[in-house]
Structure formats: structure tokens, C-alpha cells
C-alpha positions as CSV (number, residue, x, y, z in Angstrom):
1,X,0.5,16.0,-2.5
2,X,-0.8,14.2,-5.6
3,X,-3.1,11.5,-5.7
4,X,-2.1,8.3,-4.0
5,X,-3.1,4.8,-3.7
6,X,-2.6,3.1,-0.1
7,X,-1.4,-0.4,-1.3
8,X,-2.6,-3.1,1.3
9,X,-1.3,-6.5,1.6
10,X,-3.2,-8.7,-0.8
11,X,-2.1,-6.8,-4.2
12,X,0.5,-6.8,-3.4
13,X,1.7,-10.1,-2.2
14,X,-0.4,-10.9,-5.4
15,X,1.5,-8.8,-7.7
16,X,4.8,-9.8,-6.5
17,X,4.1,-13.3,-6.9
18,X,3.2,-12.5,-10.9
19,X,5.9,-10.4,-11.3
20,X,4.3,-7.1,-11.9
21,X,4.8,-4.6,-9.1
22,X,5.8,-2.4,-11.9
23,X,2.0,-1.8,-12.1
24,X,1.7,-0.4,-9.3
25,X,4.6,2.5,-10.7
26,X,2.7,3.0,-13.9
27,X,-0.9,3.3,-12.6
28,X,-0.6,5.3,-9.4
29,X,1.5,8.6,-9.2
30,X,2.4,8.2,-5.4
31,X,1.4,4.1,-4.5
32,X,2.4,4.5,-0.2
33,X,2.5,1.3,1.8
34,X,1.5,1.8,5.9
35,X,4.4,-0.1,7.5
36,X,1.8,-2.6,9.0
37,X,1.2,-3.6,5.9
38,X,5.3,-4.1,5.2
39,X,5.3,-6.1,8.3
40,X,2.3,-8.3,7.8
41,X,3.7,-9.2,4.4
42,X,7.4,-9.9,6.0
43,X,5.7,-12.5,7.9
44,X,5.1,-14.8,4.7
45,X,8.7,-14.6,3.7
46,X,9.8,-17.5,5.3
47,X,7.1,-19.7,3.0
48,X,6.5,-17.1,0.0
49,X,9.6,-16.3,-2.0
50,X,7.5,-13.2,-3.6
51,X,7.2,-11.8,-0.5
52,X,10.8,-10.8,-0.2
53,X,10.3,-9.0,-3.0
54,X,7.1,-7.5,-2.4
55,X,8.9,-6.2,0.8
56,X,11.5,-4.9,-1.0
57,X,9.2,-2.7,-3.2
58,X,6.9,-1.6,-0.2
59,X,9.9,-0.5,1.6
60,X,10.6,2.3,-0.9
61,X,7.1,3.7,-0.5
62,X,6.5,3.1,3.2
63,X,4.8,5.5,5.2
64,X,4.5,5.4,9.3
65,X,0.8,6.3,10.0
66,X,-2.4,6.3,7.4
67,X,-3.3,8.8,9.6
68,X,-1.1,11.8,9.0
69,X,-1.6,11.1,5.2
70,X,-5.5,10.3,4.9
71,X,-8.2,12.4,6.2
72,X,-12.0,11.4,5.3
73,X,-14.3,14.4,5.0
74,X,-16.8,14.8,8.3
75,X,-19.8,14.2,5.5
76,X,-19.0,11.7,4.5
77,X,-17.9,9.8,7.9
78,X,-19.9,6.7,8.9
79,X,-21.9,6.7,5.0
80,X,-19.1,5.3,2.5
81,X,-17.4,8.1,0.6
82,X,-14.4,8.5,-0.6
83,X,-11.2,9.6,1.6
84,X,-9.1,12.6,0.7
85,X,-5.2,12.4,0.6
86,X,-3.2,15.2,2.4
């Protein structure tokens, strides 16, 4: 798999409301939202317009569990470090 970017709620519900999820196309060759984050940001649709939006976009790069896509190296567990995407 190439790179990937998990997105989490706050870009974008923030990106959404500007009206540049596009970013998140141009700038990250495989952007995956964890449905958790899809549902947290469904909860705001009822007072955020965006978020509708935003939920439409996630929905087309959901994915079930960060765990079967994201596995952080045993060195680096517990000391920062980056995470590696399967």
C-alpha cells in the first residue's frame, strides 16, 4: 500500500466548512477516514451544514479498523515514532 494519511475529525470538519476537502486529494495519495471518525463527525450535522459534506467525502475513504491498516514498529512503542502503514 502507498503512503496514507488517517484523516481525524478536526481537518476535516475544518476543511469542509472552507470548502477545501479537495486538499486532502491533492496532498495525500491514499487520505483513509476510521469510521469512528465518520460517525463523530455525523453527529454535528444536525447544527453544521459542512458536516454533511465532510461525511460525504469521508465516506468514500472509510476504513473499519486503524488497526488492520497501521502497525507501529516494537522500537519505537511507548517513545514517539512514527507509525508504519500496511
Amino acid at each position: 500500500m502507498a503512503d496514507a494519511w488517517i484523516i481525524n475529525a478536526s481537518p476535516l470538519i475544518l476543511l469542509a466548512r472552507i470548502g477545501r476537502l479537495d486538499w486532502l486529494d491533492e496532498l495525500a495519495e491514499n487520505p483513509l477516514v476510521p469510521a469512528q471518525v465518520i460517525e463523530e463527525v455525523s453527529a454535528g450535522q444536525a447544527s453544521d451544514p459542512s458536516a454533511k459534506t465532510a461525511v460525504l467525502w469521508a465516506s468514500r475513504h472509510r476504513i473499519e479498523k486503524n488497526r488492520d491498516v497501521c502497525q507501529r514498529p516494537a522500537a519505537s512503542r511507548g517513545t514517539g515514532g512514527s507509525w508504519r502503514i500496511n
